[in-house]
GUDREN-547018 format. One record per atom (N, C-alpha, C): residue number from 1; atom name; x, y, z. Coordinates in steps of 0.02 Angstrom, whole numbers, m for minus. Layout:
<atoms>
ATOM     i   at       c1       c2       c3
ATOM   NUM   CA        X        Y        Z
...
</atoms>
This chain:
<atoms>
ATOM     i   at       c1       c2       c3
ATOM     1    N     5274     3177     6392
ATOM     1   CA     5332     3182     6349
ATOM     1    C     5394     3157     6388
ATOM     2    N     5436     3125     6354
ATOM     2   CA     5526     3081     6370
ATOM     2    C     5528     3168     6423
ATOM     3    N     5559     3149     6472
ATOM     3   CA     5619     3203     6504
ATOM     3    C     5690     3175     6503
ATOM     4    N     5703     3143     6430
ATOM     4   CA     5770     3123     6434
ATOM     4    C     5823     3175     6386
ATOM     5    N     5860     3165     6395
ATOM     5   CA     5932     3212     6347
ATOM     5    C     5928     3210     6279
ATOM     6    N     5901     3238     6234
ATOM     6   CA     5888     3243     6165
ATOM     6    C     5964     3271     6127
ATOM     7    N     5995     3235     6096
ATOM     7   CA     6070     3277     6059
ATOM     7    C     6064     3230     5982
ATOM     8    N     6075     3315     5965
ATOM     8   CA     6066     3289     5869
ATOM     8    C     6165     3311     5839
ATOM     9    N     6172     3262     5799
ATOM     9   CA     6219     3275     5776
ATOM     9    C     6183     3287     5714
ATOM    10    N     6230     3340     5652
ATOM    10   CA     6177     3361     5607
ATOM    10    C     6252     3406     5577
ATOM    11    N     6229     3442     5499
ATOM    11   CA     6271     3489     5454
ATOM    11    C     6221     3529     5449
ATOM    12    N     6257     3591     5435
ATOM    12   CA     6198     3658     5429
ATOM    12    C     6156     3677     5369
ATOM    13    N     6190     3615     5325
ATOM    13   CA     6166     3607     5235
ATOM    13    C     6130     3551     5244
ATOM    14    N     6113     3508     5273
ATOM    14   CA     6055     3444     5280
ATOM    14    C     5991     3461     5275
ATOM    15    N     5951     3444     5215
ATOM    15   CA     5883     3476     5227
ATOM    15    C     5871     3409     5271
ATOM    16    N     5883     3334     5291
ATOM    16   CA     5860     3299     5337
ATOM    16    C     5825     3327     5408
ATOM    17    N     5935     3353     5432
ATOM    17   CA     5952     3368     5474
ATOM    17    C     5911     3445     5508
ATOM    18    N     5891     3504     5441
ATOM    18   CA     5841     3548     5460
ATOM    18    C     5753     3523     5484
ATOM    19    N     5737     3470     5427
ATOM    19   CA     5669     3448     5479
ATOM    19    C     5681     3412     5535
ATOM    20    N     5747     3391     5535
ATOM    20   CA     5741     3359     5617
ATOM    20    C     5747     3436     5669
ATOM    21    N     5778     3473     5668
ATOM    21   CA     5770     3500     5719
ATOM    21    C     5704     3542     5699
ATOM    22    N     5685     3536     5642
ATOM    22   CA     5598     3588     5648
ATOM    22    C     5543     3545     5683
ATOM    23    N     5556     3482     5679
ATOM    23   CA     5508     3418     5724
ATOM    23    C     5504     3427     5780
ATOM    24    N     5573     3439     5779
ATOM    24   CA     5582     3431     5895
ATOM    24    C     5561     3509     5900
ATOM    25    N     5596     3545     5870
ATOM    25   CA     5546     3647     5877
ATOM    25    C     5484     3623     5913
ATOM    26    N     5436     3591     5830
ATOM    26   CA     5378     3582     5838
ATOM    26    C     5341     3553     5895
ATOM    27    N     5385     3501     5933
ATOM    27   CA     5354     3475     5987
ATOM    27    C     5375     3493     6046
ATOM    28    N     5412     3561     6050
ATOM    28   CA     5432     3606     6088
ATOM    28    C     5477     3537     6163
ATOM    29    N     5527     3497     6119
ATOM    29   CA     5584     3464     6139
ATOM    29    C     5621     3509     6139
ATOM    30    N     5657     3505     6201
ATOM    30   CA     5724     3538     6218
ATOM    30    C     5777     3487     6189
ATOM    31    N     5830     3536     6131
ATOM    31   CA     5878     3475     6125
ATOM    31    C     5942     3526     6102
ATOM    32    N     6000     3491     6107
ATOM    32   CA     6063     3491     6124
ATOM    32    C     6103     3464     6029
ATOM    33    N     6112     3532     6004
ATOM    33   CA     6124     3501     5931
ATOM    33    C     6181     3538     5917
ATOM    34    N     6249     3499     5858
ATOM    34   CA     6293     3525     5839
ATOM    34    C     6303     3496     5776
ATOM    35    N     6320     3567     5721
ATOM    35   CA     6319     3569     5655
ATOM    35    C     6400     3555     5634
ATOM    36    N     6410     3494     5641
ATOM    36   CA     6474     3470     5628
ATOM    36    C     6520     3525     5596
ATOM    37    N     6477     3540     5514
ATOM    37   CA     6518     3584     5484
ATOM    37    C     6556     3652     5520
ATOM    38    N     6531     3654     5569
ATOM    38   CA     6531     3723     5589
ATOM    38    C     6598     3723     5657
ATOM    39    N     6639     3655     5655
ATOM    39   CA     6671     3660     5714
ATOM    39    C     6741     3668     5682
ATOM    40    N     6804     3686     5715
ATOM    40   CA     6852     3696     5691
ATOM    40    C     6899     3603     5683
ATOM    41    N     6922     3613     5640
ATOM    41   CA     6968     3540     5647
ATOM    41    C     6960     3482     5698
ATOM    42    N     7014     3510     5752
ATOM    42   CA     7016     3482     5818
ATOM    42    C     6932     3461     5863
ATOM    43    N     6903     3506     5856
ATOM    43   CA     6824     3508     5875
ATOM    43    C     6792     3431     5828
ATOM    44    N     6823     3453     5782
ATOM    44   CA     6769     3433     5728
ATOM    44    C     6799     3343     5730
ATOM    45    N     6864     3347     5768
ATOM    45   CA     6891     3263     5755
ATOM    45    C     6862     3226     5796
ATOM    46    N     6860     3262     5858
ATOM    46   CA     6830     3245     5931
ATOM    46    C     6765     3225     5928
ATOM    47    N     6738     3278     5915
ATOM    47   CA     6645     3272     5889
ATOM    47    C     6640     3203     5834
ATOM    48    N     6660     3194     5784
ATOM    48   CA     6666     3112     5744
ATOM    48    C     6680     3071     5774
ATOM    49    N     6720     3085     5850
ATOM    49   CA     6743     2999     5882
ATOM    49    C     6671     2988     5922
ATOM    50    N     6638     3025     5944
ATOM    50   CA     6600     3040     5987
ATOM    50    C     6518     3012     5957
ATOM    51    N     6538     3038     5886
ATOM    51   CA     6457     3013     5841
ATOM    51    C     6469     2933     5831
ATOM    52    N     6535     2929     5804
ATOM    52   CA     6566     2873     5805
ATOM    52    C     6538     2804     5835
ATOM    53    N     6538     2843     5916
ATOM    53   CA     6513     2793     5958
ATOM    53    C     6443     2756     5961
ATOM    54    N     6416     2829     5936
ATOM    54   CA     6320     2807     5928
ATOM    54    C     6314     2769     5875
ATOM    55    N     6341     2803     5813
ATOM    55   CA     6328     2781     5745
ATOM    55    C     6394     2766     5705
ATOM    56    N     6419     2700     5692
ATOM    56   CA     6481     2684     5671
ATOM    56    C     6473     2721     5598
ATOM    57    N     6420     2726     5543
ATOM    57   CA     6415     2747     5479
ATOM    57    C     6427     2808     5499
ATOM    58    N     6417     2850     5526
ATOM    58   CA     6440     2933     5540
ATOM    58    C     6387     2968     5481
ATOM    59    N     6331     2941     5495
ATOM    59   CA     6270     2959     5438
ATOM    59    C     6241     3011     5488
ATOM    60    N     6208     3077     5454
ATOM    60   CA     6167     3106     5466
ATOM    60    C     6118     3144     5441
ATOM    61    N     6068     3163     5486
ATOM    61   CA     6064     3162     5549
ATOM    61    C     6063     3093     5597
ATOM    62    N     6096     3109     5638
ATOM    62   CA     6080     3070     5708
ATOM    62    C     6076     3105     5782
ATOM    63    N     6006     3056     5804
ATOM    63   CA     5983     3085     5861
ATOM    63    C     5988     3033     5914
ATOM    64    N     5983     3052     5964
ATOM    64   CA     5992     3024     6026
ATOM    64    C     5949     3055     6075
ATOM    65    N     5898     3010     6095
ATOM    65   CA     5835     3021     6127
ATOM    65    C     5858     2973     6193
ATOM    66    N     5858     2999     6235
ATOM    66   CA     5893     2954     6289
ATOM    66    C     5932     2894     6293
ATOM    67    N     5928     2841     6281
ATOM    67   CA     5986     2798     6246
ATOM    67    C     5979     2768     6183
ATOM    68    N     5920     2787     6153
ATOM    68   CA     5882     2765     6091
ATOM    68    C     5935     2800     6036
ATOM    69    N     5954     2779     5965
ATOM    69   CA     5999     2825     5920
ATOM    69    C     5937     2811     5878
ATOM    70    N     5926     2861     5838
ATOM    70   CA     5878     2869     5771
ATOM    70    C     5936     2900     5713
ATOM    71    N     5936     2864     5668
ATOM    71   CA     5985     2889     5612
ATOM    71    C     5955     2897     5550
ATOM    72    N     5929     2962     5522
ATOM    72   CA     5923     2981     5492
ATOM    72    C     5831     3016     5493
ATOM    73    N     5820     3067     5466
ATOM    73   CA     5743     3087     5480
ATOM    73    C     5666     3045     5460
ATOM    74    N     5660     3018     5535
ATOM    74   CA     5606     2952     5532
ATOM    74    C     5567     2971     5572
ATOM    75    N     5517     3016     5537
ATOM    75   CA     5453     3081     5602
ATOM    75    C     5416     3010     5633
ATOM    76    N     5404     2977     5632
ATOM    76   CA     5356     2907     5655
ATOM    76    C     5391     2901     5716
ATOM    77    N     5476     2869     5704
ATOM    77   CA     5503     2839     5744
ATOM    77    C     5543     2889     5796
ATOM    78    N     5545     2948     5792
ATOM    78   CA     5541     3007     5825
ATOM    78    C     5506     3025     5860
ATOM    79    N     5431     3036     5868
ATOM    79   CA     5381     3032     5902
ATOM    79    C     5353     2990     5916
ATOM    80    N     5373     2920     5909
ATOM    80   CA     5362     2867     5972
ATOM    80    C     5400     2872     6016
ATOM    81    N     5468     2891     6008
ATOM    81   CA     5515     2897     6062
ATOM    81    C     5519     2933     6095
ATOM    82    N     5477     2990     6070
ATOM    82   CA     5467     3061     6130
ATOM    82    C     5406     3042     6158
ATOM    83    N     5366     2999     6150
ATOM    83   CA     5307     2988     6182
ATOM    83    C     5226     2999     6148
ATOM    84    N     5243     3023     6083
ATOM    84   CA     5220     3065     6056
ATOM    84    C     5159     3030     6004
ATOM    85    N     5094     3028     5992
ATOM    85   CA     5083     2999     5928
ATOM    85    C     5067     3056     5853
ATOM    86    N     5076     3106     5885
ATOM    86   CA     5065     3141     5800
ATOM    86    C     5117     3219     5849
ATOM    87    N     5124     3268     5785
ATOM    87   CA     5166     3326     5807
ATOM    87    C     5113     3362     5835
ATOM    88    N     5114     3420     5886
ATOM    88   CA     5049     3443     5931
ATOM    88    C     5051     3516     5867
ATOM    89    N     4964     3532     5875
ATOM    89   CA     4969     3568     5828
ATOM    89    C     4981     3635     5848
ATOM    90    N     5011     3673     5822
ATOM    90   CA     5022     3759     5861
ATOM    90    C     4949     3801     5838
ATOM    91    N     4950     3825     5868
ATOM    91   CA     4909     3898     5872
ATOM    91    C     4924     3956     5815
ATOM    92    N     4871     3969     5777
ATOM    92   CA     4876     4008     5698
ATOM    92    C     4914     4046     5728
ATOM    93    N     4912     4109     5748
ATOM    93   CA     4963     4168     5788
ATOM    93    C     5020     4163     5799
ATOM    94    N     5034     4110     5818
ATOM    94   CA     5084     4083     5846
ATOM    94    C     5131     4072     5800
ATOM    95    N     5101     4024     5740
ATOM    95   CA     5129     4004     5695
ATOM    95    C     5164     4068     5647
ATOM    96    N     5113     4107     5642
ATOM    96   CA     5142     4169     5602
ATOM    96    C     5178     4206     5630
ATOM    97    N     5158     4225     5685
ATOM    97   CA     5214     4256     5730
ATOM    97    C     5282     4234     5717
ATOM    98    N     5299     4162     5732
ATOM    98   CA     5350     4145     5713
ATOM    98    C     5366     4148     5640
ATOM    99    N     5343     4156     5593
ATOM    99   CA     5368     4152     5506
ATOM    99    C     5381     4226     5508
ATOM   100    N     5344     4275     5544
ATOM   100   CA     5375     4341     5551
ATOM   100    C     5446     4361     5581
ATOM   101    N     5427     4338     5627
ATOM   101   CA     5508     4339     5661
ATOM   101    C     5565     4328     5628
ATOM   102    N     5572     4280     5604
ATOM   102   CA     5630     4252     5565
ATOM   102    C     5650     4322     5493
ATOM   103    N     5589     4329     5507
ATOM   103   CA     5606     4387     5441
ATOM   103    C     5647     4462     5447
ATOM   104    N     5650     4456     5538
ATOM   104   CA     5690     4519     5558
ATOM   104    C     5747     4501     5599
</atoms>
């Protein structure tokens, strides 16, 4: 798997932007994500110059897989870039475990 810097720009209402970060969960990628909506003004002007740079459309989701930008949720072209050819599969237990959790 990439050991490069994974950062998602993303809104907390994107169902895109939610399977992108349930993809990278899934392939237990460490990544670095901020829900635009969620920053104050000033935050939030800074953070647009910044997406700006990756992605002039300011479309999201956008990810940044070491210098690679992926704009918008493309599971194919996501897991070629992590190294990846399919999502690894979890463990039944595991899986529920986690759908439990969330419930408390």
């Amino acid at each position: 798997m990439m050991k490069n810097i994974v950062r998602l720009y993303s809104l907390s209402t994107c169902p895109s932007c939610w399977a992108t970060k349930i993809l990278l969960k899934k392939c237990d990628v460490k990544f670095e994500f901020t829900d635009l909506d969620h920053l104050d003004v000033e935050e939030g002007k800074a953070m647009m110059q910044e997406l700006k740079s990756q992605n002039p459309a300011l479309t999201l989701p956008t990810l940044l897989i070491g210098g690679k930008v992926i704009v918008g949720y493309k599971e194919k072209e996501i897991l070629e870039t992590l190294g990846l050819t399919e999502v690894p599969k979890r463990k039944f237990f595991e899986t529920i475990f986690s759908k439990i959790k969330r419930l408390f």
